[in-house]
C-alpha positions in Angstrom: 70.9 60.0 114.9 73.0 58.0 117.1 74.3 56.2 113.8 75.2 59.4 112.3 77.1 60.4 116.4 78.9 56.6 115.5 80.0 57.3 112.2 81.5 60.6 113.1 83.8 58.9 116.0 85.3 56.5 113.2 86.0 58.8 110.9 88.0 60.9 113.6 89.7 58.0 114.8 91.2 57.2 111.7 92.4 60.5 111.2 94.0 60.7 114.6 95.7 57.2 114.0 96.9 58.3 110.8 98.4 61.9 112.1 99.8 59.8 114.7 101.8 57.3 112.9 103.1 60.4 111.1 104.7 62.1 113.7 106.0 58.4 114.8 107.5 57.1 112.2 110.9 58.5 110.8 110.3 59.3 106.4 111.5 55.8 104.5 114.8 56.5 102.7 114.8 56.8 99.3 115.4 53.3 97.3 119.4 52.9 97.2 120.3 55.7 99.3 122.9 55.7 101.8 123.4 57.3 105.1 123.0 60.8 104.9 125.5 62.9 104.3 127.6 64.6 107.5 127.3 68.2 108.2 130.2 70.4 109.1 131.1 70.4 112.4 133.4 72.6 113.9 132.6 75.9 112.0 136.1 77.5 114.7 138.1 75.3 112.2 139.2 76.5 108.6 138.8 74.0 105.9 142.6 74.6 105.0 143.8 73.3 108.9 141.5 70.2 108.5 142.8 69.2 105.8 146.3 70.2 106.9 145.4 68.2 110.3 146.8 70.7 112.2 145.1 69.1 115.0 146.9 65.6 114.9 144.0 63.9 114.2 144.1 59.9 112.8 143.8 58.8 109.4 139.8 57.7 110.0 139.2 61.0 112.0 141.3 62.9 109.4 138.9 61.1 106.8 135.6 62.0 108.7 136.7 65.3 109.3 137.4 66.3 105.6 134.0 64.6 104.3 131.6 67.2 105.1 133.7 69.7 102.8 134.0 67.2 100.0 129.9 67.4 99.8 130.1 71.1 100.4 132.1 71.2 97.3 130.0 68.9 95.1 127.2 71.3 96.3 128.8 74.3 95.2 130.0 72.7 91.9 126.1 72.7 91.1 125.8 76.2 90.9 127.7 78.9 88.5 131.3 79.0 88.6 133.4 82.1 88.1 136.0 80.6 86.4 134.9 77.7 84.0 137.2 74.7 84.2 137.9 71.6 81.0 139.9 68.8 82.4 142.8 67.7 79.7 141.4 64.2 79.7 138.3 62.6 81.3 140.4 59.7 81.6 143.2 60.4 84.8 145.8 58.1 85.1 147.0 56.6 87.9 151.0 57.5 88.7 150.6 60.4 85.6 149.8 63.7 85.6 146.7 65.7 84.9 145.4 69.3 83.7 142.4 71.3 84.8 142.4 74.2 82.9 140.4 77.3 84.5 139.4 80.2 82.0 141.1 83.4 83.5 143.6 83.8 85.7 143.0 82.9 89.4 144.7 86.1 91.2 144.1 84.8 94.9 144.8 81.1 94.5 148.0 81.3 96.0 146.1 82.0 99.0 144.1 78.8 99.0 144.3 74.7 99.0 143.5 73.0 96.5 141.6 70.0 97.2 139.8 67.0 95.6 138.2 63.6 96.8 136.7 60.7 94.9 133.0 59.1 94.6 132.3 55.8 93.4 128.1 56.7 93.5 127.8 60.8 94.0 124.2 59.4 94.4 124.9 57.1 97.8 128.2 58.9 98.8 129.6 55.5 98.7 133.9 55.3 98.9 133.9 59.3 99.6 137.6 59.3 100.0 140.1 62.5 99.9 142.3 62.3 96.8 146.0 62.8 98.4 147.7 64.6 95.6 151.5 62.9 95.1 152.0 66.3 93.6 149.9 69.4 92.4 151.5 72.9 90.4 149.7 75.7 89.9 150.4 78.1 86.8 148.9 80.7 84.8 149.8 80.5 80.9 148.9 83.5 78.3 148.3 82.6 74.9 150.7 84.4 72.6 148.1 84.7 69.8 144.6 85.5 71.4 146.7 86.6 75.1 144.5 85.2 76.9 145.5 84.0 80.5 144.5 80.7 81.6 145.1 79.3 85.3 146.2 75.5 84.7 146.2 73.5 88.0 148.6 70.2 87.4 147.9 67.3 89.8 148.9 63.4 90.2 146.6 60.6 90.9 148.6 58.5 93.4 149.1 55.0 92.4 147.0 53.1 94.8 143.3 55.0 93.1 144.9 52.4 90.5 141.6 50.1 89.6 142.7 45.8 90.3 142.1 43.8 87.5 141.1 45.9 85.0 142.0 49.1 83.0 139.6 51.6 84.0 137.2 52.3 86.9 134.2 54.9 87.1 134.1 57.7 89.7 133.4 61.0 89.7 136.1 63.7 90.9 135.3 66.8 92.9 138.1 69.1 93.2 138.0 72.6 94.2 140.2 75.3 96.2 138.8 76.9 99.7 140.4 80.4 101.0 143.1 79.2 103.9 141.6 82.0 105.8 138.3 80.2 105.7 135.2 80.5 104.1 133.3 79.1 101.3 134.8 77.8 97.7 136.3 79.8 95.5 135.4 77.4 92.7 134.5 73.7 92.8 134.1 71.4 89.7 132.0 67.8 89.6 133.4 65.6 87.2 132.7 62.4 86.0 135.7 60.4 84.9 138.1 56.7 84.8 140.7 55.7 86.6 143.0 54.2 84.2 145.6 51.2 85.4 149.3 51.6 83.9 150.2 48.1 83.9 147.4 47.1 81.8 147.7 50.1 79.9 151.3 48.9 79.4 150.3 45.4 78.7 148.2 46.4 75.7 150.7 48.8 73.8 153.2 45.2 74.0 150.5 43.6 72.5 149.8 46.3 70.2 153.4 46.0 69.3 153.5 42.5 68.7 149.9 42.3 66.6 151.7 45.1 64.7 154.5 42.9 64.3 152.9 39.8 63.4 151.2 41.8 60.4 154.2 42.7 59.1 156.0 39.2 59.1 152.8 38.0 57.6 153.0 40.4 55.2 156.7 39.9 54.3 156.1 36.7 54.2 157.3 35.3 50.5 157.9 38.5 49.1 161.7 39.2 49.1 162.9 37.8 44.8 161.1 36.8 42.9 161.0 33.1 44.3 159.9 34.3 48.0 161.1 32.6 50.9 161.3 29.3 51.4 159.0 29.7 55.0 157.3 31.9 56.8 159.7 33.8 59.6 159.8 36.5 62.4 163.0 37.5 61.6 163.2 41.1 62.0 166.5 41.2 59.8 164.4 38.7 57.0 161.0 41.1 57.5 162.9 44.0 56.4 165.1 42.6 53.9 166.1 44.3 50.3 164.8 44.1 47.3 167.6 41.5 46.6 167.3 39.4 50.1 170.1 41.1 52.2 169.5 43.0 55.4 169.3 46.5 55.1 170.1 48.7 57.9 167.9 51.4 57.0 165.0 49.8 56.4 165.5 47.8 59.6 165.9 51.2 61.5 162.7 52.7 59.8 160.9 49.6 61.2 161.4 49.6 64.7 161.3 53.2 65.0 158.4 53.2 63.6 156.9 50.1 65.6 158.6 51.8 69.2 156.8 55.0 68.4 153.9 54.0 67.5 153.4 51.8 70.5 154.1 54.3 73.1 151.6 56.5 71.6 149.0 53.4 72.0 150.1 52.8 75.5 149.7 56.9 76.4 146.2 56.9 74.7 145.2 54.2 77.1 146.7 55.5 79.9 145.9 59.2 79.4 143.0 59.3 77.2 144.9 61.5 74.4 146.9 60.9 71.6 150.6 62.2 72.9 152.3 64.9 70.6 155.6 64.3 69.1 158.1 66.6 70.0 160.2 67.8 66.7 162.9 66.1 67.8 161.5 62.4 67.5 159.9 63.8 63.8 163.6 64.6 63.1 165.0 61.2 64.0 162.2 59.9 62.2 162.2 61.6 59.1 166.3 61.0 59.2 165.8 57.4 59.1 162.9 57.4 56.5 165.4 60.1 54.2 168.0 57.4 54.8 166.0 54.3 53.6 164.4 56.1 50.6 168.2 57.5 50.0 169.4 53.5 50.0 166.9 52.8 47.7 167.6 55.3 45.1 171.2 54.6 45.0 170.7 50.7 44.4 168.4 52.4 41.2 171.1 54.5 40.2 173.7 51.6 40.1 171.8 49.6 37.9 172.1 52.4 35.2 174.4 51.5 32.7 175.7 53.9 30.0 174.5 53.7 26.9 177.2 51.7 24.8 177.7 49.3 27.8 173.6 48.6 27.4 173.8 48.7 23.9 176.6 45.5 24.2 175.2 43.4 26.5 171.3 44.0 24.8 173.3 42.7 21.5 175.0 40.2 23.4 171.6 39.1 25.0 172.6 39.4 28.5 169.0 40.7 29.5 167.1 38.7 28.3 168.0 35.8 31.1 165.8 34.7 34.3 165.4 36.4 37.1 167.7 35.2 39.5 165.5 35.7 42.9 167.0 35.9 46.0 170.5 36.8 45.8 170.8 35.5 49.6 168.8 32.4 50.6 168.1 34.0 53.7 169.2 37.3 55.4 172.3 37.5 57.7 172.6 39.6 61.4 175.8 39.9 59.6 174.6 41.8 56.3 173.3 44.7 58.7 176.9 45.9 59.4 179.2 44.7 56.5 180.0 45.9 52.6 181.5 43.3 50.5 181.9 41.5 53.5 184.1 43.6 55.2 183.0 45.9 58.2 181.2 49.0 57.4 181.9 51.3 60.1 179.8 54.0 59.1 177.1 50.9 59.6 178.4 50.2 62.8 178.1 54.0 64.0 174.6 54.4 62.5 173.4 51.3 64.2 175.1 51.9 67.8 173.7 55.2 68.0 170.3 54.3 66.8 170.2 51.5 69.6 171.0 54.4 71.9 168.3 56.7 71.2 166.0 53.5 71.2 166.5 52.8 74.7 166.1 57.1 75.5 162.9 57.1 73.7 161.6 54.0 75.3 162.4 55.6 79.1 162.0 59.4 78.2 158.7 58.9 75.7 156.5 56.8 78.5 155.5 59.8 80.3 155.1 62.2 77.0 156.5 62.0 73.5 155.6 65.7 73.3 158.8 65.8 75.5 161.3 63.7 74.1 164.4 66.2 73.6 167.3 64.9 71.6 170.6 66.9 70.9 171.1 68.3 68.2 174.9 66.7 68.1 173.3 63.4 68.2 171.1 64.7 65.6 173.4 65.6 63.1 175.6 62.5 64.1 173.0 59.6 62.9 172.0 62.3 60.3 176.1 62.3 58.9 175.8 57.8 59.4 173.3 58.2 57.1 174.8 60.4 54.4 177.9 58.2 54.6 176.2 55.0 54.2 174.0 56.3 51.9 176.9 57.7 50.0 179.1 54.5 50.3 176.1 52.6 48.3 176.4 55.3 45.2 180.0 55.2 45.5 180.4 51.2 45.0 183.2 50.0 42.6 180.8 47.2 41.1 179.5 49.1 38.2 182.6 50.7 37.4 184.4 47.7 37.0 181.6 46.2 34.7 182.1 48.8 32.3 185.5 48.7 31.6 185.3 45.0 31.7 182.3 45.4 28.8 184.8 48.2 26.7 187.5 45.2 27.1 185.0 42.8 25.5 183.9 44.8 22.9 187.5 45.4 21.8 188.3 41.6 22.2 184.9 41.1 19.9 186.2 43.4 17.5 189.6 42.3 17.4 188.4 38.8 17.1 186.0 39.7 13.8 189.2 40.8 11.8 191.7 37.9 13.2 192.8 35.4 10.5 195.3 33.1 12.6 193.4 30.5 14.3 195.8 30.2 17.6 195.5 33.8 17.9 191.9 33.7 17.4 191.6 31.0 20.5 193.5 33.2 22.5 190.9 36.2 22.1 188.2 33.5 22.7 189.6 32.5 26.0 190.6 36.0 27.2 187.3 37.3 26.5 185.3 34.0 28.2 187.6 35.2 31.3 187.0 39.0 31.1 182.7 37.6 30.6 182.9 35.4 33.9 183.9 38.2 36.0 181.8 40.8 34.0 178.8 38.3 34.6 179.2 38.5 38.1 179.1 42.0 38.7 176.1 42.2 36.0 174.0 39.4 37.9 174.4 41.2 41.6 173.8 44.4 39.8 170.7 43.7 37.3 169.2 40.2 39.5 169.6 38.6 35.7 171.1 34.9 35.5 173.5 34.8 32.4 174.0 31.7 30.5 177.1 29.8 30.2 177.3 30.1 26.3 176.8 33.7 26.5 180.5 34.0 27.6 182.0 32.7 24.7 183.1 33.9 21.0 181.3 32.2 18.3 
């Protein structure tokens, strides 16, 4: 009996000591959790006039006074939202501008301020830190198809959320609006995005650039006549040579438009997450400069067309059946860019000073937004009339002109040799006709890219 009294007293002694330690000891905190989260203090206060700081409070108390809202709106981003919201990127950049698109138009948010802070770990509240907008732009937009309103809220991320020493940084944004006459949320959103870093972003469109560069100097590279270059070069006037080893403006134009373009788009997908539009404009210039090129080439086909008894003639004469000559020019000049039988071009010159000038627009104006890139229409029609001009000065070139009527003054001389009887009159045609052949060759050989033997020239 007194064993059973015993065994009773334990067994309620551990219970007591365990009930006791209980109500002692605090709960353990949850593996990896930070302190917990403060509450909101001074209910007397609008959200609005903290965060205005109407109350001249420093930038730690400011800080510590606009926490507790933060978590009230990651709370209330939890729950259903009236007015479902798509960010335009999940990617914000730093010194650029983002979109958070609500469904609906907002009616009362001109009576609010919008707000937002930054998390690195929502989990641990760890670097809770208000987000000081450099700007934010409220709008509503109506779609002209579906009319549908939209309420867009525009907002920058300052420049020192800018992640060191790398190009993007995790964190999660919670941005909402509270009523300024108090109260709770009218809408709150949580979430997760990056931080993006211009200067790296900017660091890898160069490269871009220059990788896209490299692959087309190694892809130029012994191509230009038939005997390629002699070495490998990053020219840009030798890259984008003719067919016949001169610079052509055109094609030169077509290149770095093409290679500035397509690097600012890079360097806005890294920064912004999305692949820019381009603006009409820009696909105007563009497509001017690619009409231009294509226009250059055509012409250089059409000179090479002979008529039909000037072909017939030099077929007979075997003119075409020579060698290849190659390159025309050992090597590509700056010079060939802006001169025409070695003369100034000036419709060259105007193409090429104008194109340098929209360069340098595109390169300031497109690194915010190609989608934006306005160019006038004057300027338009200006590079577009260059480009007619040159285009039209190629088709209009003297060169195969001259050859035909120096081949209908051979084929008389031939004839008029065939039915001479008096040797010194004979070796009078011979001579005039080895003289009217030499400059004839000339303009055959920059024309066709055939060589032309010596004994061609002459009357046998």
């Amino acid at each position: 009996m007194a064993y059973g009294h015993t065994r009773t007293f334990v067994v309620i002694a551990r219970v007591c000591f365990i009930i006791g330690f209980v109500v002692a000891c605090p709960p353990l905190a949850a593996s990896g959790a930070a302190e917990p989260a403060p509450e909101l203090s001074d209910q007397a206060e609008s959200p609005c006039e903290v965060f205005q700081n109407n109350k001249g409070r420093n930038d730690q108390e400011q800080e510590e006074a606009a926490k507790p809202y933060g978590i009230k709106l990651y709370r209330t981003a939890q729950l259903p939202q009236p007015y479902p919201g798509v960010l335009s990127s999940n990617v914000l950049p730093a010194e650029g501008l983002s979109r958070l698109t609500l469904e609906g138009r907002v009616d009362k948010i001109e009576q609010s301020c919008i707000v937002a802070f930054l998390v690195d770990d929502v989990w641990g509240w760890r670097g809770q830190r208000r987000l000081h907008f450099r700007s934010v732009n409220v709008d509503v937009f109506k779609d002209t198809t579906s009319g549908r309103e939209s309420t867009r809220i525009f907002f920058t991320i300052p420049a020192n959320e800018s992640p060191p020493r790398r190009l993007y940084k995790p964190a999660t944004l919670i941005l909402g609006a509270y009523p300024k006459a108090g109260g709770d949320p009218m809408f709150s959103f949580s979430l997760p995005v990056h931080i993006s870093n211009r200067n790296y972003a900017r660091w890898g469109a160069i490269l871009f650039g220059v990788g896209a560069y490299l692959c087309a100097a190694l892809a130029a590279w012994k191509t230009t006549g038939s005997r390629g270059r002699p070495s490998f070069s990053l020219n840009p006037v030798q890259i984008t040579a003719s067919v016949f080893g001169g610079g052509s403006l055109s094609q030169l134009q077509v290149f770095f438009f093409s290679l500035l373009v397509g690097s600012l788009v890079f360097f806005l997908w890294l920064w912004t997450g999305l692949l820019s539009n381009i603006s009409p404009d820009l696909l105007m210039l563009m497509g001017i400069s690619a009409v231009g090129a294509v226009g250059a080439k055509y012409t250089a086909t059409l000179k090479s067309q002979l008529n039909e008894d000037t072909q017939r003639f030099l077929y007979a004469e075997g003119w075409f059946s020579g060698d290849n000559i190659g390159e025309i020019h050992d090597r590509p000049r700056l010079g060939d860019l802006l001169l025409t039988n070695n003369r100034l071009d000036v419709y060259k010159f105007q193409m090429a000073m104008f194109s340098v000038l929209v360069a340098i627009y595109i390169l300031r104006t497109g690194a915010t937004d190609l989608g934006e890139v306005k160019i006038s229409e004057t300027l338009l029609y200006l590079i577009g009339i260059s480009q007619g001009v040159y285009i039209g000065g190629k088709a209009i070139s003297e060169r195969e002109n001259t050859l035909e009527e120096r081949v209908k003054s051979l084929m008389a001389l031939k004839a008029a040799y065939a039915v001479e009887t008096d040797a010194t009159k004979k070796k009078s045609i011979a001579d005039d006709y080895k003289n009217t052949a030499t400059a004839a060759r000339a303009d055959f050989e920059a024309l066709m890219n055939i060589k032309v033997d010596d004994k061609k020239l002459e009357l046998t």
